[in-house]
Wavefront OBJ file of the C-alpha trace (Angstrom):
o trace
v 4.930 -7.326 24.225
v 4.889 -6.276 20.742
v 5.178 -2.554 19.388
v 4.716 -0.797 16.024
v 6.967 1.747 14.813
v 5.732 4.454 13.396
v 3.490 7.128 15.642
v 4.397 4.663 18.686
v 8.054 4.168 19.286
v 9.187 7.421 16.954
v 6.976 9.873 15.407
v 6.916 9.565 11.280
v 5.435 12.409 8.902
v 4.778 10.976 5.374
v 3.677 14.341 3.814
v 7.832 15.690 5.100
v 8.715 13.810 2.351
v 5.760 14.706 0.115
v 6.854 18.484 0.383
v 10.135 18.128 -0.394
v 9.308 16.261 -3.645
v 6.272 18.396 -4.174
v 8.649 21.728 -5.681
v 10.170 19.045 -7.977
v 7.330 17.093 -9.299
v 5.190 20.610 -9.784
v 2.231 18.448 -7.684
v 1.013 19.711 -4.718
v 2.487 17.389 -1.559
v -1.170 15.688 -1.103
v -0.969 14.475 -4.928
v 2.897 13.337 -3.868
v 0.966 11.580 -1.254
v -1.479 9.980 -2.943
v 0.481 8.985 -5.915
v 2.725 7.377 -3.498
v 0.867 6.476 -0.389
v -2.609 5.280 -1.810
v -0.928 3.425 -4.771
v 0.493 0.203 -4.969
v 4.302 2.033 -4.825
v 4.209 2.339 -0.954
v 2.740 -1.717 -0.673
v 4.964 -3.144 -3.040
v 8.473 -1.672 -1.578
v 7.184 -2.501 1.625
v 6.556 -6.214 1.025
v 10.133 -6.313 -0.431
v 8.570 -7.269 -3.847
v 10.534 -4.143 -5.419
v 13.889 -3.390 -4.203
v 15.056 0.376 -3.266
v 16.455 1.209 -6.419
v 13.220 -0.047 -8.551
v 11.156 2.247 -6.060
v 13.593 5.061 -7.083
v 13.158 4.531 -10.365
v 9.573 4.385 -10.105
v 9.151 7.367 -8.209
v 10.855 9.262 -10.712
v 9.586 7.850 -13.698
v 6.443 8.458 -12.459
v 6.778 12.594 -11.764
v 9.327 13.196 -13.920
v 11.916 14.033 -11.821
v 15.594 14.566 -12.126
v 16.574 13.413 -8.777
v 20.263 11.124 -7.921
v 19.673 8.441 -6.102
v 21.288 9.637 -2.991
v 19.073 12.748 -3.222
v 15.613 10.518 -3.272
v 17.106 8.591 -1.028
v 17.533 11.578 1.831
v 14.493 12.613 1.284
v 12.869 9.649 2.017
v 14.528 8.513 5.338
v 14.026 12.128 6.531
v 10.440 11.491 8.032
v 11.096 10.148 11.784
v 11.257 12.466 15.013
v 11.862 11.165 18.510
v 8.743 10.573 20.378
v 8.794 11.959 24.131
v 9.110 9.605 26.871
v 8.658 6.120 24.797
v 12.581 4.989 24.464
v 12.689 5.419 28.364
v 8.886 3.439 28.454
v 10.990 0.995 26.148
v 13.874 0.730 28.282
v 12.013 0.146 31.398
v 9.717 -2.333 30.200
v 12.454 -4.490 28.383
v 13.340 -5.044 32.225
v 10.123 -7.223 32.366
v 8.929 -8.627 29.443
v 10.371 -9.475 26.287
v 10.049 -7.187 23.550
v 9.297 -7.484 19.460
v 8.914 -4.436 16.974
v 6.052 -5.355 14.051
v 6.148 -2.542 11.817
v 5.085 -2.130 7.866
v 7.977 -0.497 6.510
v 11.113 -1.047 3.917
v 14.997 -1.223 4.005
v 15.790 3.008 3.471
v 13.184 3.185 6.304
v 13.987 0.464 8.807
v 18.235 1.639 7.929
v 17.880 5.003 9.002
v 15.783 3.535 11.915
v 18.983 1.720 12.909
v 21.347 4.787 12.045
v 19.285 7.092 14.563
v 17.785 5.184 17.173
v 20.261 2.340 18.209
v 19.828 2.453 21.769
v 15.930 2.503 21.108
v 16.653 -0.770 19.013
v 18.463 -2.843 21.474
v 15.816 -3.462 23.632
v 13.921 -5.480 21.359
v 14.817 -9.413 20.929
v 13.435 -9.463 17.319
v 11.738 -7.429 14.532
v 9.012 -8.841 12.590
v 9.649 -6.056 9.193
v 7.035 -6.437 6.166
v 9.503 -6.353 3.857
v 11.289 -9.315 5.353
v 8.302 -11.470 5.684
v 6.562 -10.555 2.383
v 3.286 -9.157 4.197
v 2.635 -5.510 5.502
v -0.672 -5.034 7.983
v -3.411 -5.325 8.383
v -2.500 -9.291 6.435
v -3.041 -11.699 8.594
v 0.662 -13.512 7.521
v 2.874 -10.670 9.261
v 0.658 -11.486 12.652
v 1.491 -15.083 12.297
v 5.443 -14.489 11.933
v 5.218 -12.722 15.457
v 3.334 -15.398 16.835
v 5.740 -17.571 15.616
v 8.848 -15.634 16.377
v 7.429 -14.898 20.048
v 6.738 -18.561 20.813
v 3.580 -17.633 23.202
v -0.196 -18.413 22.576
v -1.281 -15.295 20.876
v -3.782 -14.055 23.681
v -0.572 -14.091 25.750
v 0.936 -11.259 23.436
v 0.402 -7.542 23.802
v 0.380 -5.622 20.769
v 0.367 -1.529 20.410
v -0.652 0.171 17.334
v -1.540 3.225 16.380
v -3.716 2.564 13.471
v -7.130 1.312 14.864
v -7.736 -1.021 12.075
v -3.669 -2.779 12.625
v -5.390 -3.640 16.007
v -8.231 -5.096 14.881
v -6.552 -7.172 12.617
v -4.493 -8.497 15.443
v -6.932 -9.108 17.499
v -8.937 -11.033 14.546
v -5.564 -13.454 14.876
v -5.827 -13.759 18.366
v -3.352 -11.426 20.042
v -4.329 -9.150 22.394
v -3.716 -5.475 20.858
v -4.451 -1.787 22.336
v -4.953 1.306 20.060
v -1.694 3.603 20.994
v -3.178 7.136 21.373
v -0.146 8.853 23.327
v 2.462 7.444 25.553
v 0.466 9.144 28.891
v -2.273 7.065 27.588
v -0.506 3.907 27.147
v 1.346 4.017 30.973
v -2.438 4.607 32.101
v -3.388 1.363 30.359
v -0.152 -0.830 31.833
v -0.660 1.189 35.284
v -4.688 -0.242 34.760
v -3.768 -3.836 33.653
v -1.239 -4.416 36.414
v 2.184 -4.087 33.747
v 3.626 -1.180 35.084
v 3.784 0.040 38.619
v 4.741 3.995 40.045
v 8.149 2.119 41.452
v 8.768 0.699 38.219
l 1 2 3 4 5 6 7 8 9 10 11 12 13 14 15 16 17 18 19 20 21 22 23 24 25 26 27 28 29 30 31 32 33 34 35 36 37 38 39 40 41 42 43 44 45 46 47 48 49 50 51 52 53 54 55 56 57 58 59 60 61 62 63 64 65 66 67 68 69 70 71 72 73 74 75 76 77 78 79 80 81 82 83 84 85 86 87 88 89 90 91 92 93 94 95 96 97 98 99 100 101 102 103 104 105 106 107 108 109 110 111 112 113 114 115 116 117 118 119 120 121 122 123 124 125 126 127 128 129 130 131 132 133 134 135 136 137 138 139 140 141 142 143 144 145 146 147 148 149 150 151 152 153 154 155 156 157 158 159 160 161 162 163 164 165 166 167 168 169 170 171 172 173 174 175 176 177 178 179 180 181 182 183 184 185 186 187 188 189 190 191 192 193 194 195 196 197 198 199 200
């Protein structure tokens, strides 16, 4: 069983970090977003082809901004929440099947991941990171690496994402993938498939 990160194990707000730049770049925190987010900035840190401190410096040359390092830096990680019930679900499940996290994200990100949410973490056996394996969703290469890693015939792999066209891409490559909606929804679907029973 294989889980994305963001919006499925923790929640993650991209525009929190959007607003706090937004004051400093005089851009509104949707132009943040878009100059970041729907650029090739996001994709290229994310794929580990630029390292942290060439995103800084991009970011910053690109707004203008007089920001330390350290500064950017906390304003960056500071985009993931808890989400309700899902490190329990994780715990649980871990019980039963063997776990993998496939996520697109980069090292500030997946860090501060490790800083917050340890015991969320060590359920997992492996993590299959873009920026480790040079490919972010919805690529077909970062599918392959968990196929690999998890050592199973694809169909036999569940895979949760939130993003609708993530799961289609997985599916394209074989695995079987559900759209993540809400953890109540997902317990319905392992409750409906025969994964997870009321004794569980």
């Amino acid at each position: 069983m294989a889980f994305d990160l963001g919006n499925v194990l923790v929640r993650v707000d991209h525009l929190r970090f959007c607003r706090g730049l937004a004051p400093l770049a005089g851009l509104s925190p949707r132009e943040i977003y878009a100059q970041v987010f729907e650029s090739t900035l996001e994709p290229g840190y994310d794929t580990g082809k630029i390292s942290s401190e060439d995103f800084y410096r991009l970011v910053k040359e690109r707004f203008g901004l007089d920001l330390a390092y350290p500064d950017f830096a906390a304003l960056w990680r500071d985009m993931f929440d808890p989400l309700d019930e899902m490190e329990e679900a994780v715990a649980r499940l871990a019980t039963r099947y063997p776990l993998f996290m496939l996520s697109n994200t980069n090292p500030l990100h997946f860090e501060y991941i490790e800083e917050r949410f340890p015991t969320l973490l060590r359920h997992f056996q492996a993590f299959i990171l873009s920026y480790r394996v040079g490919s972010r969703k919805p690529e077909a290469a970062i599918y392959q690496a968990l196929i690999r890693l998890a050592g199973r015939e694809p169909r036999d792999i569940l895979y949760l994402d939130d993003k609708l066209l993530f799961v289609e891409a997985a599916r394209a490559q074989g695995l079987e993938a559900w759209h993540f909606t809400s953890p109540r929804d997902f317990f319905r679907d392992l409750r409906r498939h025969g994964l997870w029973s009321s004794g569980q």
